[in-house]
C-alpha positions in Angstrom: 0.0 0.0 0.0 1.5 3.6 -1.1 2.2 5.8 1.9 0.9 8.9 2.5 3.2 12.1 2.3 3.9 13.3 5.6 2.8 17.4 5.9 3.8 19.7 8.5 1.4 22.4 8.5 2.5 25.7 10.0 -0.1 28.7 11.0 -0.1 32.2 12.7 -2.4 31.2 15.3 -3.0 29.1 18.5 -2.7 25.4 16.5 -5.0 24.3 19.8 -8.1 26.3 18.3 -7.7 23.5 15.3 -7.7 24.6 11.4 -10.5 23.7 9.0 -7.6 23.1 6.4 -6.1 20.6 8.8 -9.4 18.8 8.9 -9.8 18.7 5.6 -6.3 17.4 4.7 -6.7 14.7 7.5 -10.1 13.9 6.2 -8.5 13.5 2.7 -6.4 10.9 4.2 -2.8 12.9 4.4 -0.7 12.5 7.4 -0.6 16.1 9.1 0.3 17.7 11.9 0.5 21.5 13.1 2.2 23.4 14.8 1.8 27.3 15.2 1.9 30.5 17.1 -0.6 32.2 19.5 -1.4 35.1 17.6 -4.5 37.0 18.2 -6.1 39.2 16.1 -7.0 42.0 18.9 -3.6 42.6 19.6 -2.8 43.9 16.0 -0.4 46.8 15.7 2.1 47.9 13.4 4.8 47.6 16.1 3.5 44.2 17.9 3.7 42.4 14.2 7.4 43.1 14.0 8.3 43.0 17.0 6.9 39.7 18.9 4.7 38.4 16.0 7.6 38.4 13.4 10.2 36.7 15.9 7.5 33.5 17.0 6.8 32.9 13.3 10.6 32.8 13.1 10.8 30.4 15.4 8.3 28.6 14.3 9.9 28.1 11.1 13.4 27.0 12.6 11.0 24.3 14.6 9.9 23.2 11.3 13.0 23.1 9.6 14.9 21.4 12.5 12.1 18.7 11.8 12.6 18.7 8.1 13.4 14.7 7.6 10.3 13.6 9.5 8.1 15.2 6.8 7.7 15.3 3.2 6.0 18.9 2.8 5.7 22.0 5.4 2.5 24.2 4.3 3.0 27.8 5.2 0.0 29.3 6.2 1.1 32.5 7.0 3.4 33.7 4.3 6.2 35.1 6.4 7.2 31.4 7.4 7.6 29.7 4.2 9.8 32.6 3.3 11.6 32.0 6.3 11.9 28.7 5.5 13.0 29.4 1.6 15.9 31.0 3.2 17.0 28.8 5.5 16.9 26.0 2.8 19.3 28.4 0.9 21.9 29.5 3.5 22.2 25.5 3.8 21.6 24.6 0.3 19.1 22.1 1.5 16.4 20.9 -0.6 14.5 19.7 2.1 11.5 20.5 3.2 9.4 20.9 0.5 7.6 24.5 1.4 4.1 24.7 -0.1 3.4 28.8 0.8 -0.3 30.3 0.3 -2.1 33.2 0.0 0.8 34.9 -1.5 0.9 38.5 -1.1 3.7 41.2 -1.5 3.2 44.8 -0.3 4.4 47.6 -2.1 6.9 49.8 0.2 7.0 53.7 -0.3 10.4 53.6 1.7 13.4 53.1 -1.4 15.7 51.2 0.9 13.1 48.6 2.9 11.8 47.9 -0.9 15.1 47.2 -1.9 15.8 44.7 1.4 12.2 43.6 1.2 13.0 42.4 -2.7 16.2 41.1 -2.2 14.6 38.7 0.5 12.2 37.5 -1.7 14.2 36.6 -4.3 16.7 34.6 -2.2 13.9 32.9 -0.2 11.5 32.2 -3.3 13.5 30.3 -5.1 13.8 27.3 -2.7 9.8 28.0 -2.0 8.4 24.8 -4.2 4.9 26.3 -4.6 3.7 29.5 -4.4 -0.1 30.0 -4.6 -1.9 33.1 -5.0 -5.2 34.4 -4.7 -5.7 35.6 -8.3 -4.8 35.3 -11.9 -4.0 38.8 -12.4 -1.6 39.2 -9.8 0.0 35.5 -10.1 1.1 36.9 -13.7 2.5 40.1 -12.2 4.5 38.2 -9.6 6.0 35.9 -12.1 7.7 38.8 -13.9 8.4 41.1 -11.0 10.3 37.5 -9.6 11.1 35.6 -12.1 8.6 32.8 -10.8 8.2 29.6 -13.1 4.9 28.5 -14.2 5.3 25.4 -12.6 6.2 27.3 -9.1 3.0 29.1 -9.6 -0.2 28.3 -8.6 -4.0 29.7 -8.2 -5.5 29.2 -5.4 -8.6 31.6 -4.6 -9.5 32.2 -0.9 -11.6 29.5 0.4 -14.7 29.5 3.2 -13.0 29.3 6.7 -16.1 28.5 8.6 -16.0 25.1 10.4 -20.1 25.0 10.0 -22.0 26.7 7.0 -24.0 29.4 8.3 -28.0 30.1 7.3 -28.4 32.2 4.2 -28.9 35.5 5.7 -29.1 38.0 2.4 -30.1 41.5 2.3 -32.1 42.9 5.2 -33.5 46.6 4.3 -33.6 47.4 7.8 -30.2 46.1 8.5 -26.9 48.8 8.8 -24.0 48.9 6.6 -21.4 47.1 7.7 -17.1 47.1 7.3 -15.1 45.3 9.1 -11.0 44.2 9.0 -7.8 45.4 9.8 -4.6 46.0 7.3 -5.3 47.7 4.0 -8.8 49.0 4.4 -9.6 52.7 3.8 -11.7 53.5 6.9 -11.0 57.5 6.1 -12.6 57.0 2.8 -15.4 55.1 4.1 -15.5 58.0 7.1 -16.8 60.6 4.5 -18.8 58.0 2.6 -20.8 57.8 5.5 -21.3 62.0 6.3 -22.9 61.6 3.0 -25.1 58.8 3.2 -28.3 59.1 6.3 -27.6 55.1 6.5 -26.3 53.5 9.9 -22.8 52.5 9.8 -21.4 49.9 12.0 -17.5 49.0 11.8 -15.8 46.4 13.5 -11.5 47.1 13.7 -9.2 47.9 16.4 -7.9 51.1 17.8 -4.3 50.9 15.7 -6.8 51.7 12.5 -8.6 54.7 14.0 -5.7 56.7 15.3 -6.4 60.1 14.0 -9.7 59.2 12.4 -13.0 61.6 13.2 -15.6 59.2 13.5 -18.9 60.1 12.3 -22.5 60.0 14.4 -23.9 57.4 12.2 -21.3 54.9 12.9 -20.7 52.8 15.6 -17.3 51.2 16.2 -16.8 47.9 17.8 -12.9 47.2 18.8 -13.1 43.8 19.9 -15.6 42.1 17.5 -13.6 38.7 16.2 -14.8 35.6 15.8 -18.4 34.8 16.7 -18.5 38.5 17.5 -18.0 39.4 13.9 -20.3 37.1 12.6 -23.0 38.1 14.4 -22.4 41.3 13.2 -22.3 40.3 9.7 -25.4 38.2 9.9 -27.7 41.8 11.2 -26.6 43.6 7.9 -27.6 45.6 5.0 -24.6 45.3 3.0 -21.1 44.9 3.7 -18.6 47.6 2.7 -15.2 46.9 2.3 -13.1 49.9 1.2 -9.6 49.1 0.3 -6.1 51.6 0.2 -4.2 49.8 -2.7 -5.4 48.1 -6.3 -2.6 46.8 -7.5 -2.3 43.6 -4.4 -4.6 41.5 -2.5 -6.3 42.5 -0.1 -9.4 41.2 2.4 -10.0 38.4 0.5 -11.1 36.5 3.6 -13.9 38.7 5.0 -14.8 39.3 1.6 -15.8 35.8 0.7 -17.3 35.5 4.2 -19.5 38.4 3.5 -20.5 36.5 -0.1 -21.3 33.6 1.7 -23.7 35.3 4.0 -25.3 36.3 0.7 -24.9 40.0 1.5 -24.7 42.3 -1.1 -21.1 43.5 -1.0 -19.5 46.6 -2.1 -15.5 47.0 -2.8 -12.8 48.6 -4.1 -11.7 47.2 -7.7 -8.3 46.1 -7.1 -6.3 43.3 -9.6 -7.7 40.9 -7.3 -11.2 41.7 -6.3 -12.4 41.8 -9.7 -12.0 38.5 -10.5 -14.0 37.4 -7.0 -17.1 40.0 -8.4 -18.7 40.4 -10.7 -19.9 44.1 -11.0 -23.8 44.7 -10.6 -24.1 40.5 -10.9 -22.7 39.4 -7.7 -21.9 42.8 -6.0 -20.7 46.2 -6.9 -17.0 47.7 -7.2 -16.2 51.0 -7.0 -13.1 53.1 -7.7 -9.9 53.5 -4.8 -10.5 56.3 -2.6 -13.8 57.5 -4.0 -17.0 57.7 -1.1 -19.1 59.1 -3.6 -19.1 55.8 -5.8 -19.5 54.0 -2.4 -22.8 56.6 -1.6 -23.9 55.7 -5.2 -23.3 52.0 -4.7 -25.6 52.0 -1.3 -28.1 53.9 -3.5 -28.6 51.2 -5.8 -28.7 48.9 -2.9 -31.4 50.2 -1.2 -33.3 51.8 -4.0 -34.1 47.9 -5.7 -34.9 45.7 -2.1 -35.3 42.8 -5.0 -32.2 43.6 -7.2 -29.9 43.7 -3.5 -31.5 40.2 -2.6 -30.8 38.7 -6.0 -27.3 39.9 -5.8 -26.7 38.2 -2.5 -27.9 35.2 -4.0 -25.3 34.8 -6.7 -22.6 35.9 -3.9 -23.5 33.2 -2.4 -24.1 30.7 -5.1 -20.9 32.0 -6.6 -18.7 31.1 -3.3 -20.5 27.6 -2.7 -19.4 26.8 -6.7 -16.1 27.8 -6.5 -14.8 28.5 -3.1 -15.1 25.4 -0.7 -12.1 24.5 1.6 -12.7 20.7 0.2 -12.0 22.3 -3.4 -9.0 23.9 -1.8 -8.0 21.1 0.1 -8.4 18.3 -2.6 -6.3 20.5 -5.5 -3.3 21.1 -2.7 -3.3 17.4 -2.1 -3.1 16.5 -6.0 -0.3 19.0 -6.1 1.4 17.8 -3.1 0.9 13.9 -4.4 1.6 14.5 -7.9 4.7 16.3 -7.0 6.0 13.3 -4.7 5.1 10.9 -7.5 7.5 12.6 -9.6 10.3 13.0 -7.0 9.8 9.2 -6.7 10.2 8.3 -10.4 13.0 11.2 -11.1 14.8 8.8 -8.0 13.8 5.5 -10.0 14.9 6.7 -13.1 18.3 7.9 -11.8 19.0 4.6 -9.8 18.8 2.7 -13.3 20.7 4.7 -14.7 23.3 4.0 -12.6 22.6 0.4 -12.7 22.8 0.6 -16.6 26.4 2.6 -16.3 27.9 0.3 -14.2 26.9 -3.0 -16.8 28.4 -0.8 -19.3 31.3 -0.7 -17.6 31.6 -3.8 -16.4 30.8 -5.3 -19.7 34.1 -3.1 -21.3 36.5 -4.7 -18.5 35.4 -8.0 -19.1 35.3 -7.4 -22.9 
């Protein structure tokens, strides 16, 4: 009987909580274990993630990498880690582990001298990364060329459903709020003077480190420790969901944005490289233009205005994220990867041993000849 690859699987939070992608690879039949940090998602700040979350995912890659020979292939959730591990493969010029990273996503830097670091790090560390998988077409082509990635290092992978359980359809309530809610990369000023334009209730749910400076207008109300259930149940009580976004050209709230489409709200978002290929404008939700609250007052507009034509667009959200979005899609095309990948290793190692079996007759046949 063929054994089952052995994955490692590494993540940025408490590995005790459990991991729907564990599940599912386990379900699958893989051998996996986890191991992680204890990150939590309250405690964001600038300062924090370099300076304590940074370090543990550090070490959590040198855990995983000290363990290298007892597995076959280390998943990085978190990115940070299978770059880690890409470099620590390098400085030893080991091949081993096999580092699947996901979610790939590289930030642009305004500062000329942490771009040129950042870059230089992710060229050394990508090229012992074995598969790097990315949320979107669109930018999976623009990191090939910025990185000189191969096709075969490449791979799409759209951001799957993270609940354990698949909540009730919920859709559009016309009594319901308008709802944001995340932490890096959203454009909470813009979405401030969206909503001194629009009479609508606005609820958001963030942490202090993405207020700081921000006047906060009378019709919204601010939640700064809604995660987890919390969230959801904010989620489930609205309108719409709103999720403004700073930057175009990277991905960016891919997760809440798919949770929101599952709900079967109607969603409105910045049109960035990735987004658009997630909606569908005026089918499956709207997208508006960076840094522009009066598209986003327009876009509530529409929303309100056709009770009918909001519900219907919820529907395809949904419909849309239950065709193409399931972790056991997810799961079951990492796993083909993972085994197909092993198969070959397998019959490169066949093929070289006869080979060598076939040089050695040769040259045994000469001597004797």
């Amino acid at each position: 009987m063929k054994k089952s690859p052995r994955v490692l699987l590494l993540v940025d939070w408490n590995p005790a909580n459990g991991s729907l992608l564990l599940d599912h690879l386990r379900k699958a039949g893989l051998d996996c274990d986890i191991i992680g940090t204890n990150f939590k998602q309250s405690q964001w700040t600038p300062v924090r993630k370099i300076l304590f979350h940074w370090p543990r995912c550090l070490w959590v890659s040198v855990k995983a990498f000290i363990r290298r020979h007892e597995y076959d292939y280390v998943i990085a959730w978190p990115q940070i880690m299978g770059m880690f591990l890409g470099a620590m493969k390098r400085f030893t010029c080991s091949n081993s582990p096999k580092v699947f990273l996901l979610n790939t996503t590289i930030v642009e830097r305004k500062n000329p001298i942490l771009k040129k670091l950042r870059n230089w790090f992710l060229r050394f560390s990508l090229k012992k990364v074995d598969h790097i998988s990315f949320l979107s077409a669109g930018y999976m082509k623009v990191m090939q060329k910025r990185f000189n990635l191969s096709a075969d290092q490449t791979i799409l992978l759209k951001q799957p459903i993270m609940f354990k359980s698949n909540p009730d359809y919920c859709g559009f309530d016309p009594d319901g709020y308008l709802y944001s809610v995340g932490l890096s990369y959203r454009d909470f000023p813009t979405l401030m003077e969206a909503a001194r334009k629009c009479p609508k209730q606005f609820v958001l749910a963030t942490t202090d480190a993405f207020l700081k400076d921000l006047a906060i207008p009378e019709n919204v109300t601010v939640y700064r420790d809604a995660f987890g259930c919390k969230a959801e149940a904010l989620m489930k009580g609205a309108a719409a969901v709103i999720f403004p976004l700073e930057r175009t050209s990277s991905p960016a709230g891919e997760t809440t944005l798919v949770d929101a489409m599952f709900y079967g709200k109607p969603v409105i978002t910045t049109k960035t490289i990735t987004t658009q290929e997630y909606i569908t404008h005026g089918h499956n939700g709207l997208l508006v233009p960076c840094k522009d609250p009066d598209a986003i007052v327009d876009a509530i507009d529409v929303i309100f205005a056709n009770p009918e034509k909001a519900i219907d667009m919820g529907c395809q959200a949904r419909d849309c994220i239950l065709e193409n979005h399931t972790m056991e899609a997810y799961s079951k095309k990492l796993i083909d990867i993972i085994k197909n990948t092993d198969r070959d290793v397998r019959s490169s190692h066949q093929e070289f041993l006869v080979n060598c079996i076939l040089i050695a007759m040769s040259i045994s046949w000469m001597f004797e000849s």
